[in-house]
C-alpha positions as CSV (number, residue, x, y, z in Angstrom):
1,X,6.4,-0.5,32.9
2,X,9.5,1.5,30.8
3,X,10.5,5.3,31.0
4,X,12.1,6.2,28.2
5,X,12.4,9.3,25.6
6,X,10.7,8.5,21.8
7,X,13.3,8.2,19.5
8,X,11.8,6.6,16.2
9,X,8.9,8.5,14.6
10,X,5.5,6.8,15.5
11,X,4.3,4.9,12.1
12,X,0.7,4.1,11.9
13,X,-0.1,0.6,9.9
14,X,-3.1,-1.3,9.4
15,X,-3.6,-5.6,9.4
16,X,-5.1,-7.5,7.0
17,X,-7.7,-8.2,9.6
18,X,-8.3,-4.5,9.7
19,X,-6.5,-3.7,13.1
20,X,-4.7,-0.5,13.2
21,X,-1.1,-0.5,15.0
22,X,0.9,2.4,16.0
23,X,4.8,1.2,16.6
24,X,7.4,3.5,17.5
25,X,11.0,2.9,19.7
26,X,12.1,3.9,22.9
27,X,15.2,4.2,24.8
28,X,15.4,3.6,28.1
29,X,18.0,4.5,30.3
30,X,18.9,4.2,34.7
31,X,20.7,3.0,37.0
32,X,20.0,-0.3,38.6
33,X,21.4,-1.7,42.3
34,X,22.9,-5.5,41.5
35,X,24.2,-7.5,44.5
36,X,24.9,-4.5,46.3
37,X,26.7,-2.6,43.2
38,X,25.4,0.6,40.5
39,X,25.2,-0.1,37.4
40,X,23.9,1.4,33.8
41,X,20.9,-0.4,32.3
42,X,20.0,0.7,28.9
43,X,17.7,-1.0,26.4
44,X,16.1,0.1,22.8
45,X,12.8,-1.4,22.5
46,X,10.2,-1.6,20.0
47,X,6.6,-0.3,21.4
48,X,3.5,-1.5,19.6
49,X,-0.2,0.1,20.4
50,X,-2.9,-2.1,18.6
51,X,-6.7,-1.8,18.1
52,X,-8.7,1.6,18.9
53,X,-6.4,2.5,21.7
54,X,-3.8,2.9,19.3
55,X,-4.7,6.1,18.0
56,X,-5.5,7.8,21.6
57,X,-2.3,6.7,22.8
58,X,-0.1,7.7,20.3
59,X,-1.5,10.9,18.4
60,X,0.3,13.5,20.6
61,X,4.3,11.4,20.4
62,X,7.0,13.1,19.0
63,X,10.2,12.2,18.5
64,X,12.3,13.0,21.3
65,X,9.4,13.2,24.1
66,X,9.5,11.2,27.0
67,X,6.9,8.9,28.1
68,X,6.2,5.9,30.6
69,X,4.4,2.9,28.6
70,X,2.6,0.4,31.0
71,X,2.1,-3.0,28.9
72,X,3.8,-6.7,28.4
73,X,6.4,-7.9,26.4
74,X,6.2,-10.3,23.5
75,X,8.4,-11.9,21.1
76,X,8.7,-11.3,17.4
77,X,10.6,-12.2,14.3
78,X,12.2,-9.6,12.2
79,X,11.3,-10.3,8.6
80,X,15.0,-12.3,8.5
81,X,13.9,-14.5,11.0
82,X,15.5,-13.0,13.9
83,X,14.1,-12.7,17.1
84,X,13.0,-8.9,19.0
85,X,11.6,-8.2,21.8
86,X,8.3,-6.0,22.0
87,X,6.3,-3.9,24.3
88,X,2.9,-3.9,23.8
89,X,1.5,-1.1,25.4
90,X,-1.5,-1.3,27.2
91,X,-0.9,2.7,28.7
92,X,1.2,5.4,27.8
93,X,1.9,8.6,29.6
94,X,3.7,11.9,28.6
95,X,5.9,13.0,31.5
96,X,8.4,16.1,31.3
C-alpha cells in the first residue's frame, strides 16, 4: 500500500492480447523512524491497473489528486533495457 498525489496524466492503452491498462505515476512522500532516527522517504513510481478493473479504478484520477493504491510490486524494463519498479494496483482510493 502507497499514499501519494497523481502527478502524470492517467494514459489508457490496450495489449495485443486485448487487455486494457491504465498507467499513471505517483509520488509519494513521509517520514519514516530508522534505528531510532526521522527521516524523509520519497519515491516516484509507476502505477499500472490492468484488465476490467482498470477503467473503474482510474476514470475519476486527475493530475494532482491524492490517492492510496493497495497492490504489489513488479519489475519491468524500460524500452532501453533498464530496469523500473511497478505497482500494480489491485485498489485505489481517492482520499482528500
Amino acid at each position: 500500500m502507497l499514499v501519494g498525489k497523481v502527478i502524470k496524466r492517467p494514459k489508457i492503452s490496450t495489449s495485443p492480447a486485448g487487455i486494457q491498462h491504465c498507467q499513471f505515476s505517483i509520488d509519494h512522500h513521509s517520514i519514516q523512524n530508522e534505528a531510532g532516527m526521522n527521516r524523509q522517504a520519497f519515491v516516484r513510481i509507476q502505477v499500472v491497473a490492468t484488465g476490467d478493473m482498470s477503467q473503474n479504478l482510474t476514470r475519476d484520477l486527475t493530475e494532482g489528486c491524492n490517492v492510496k493504491v493497495t497492490g504489489f510490486i513488479n519489475r519491468h524494463e524500460s524500452r532501453n533495457g533498464n530496469p523500473l519498479l511497478v505497482l500494480h494496483a489491485q485498489q485505489i482510493e481517492m482520499i482528500n
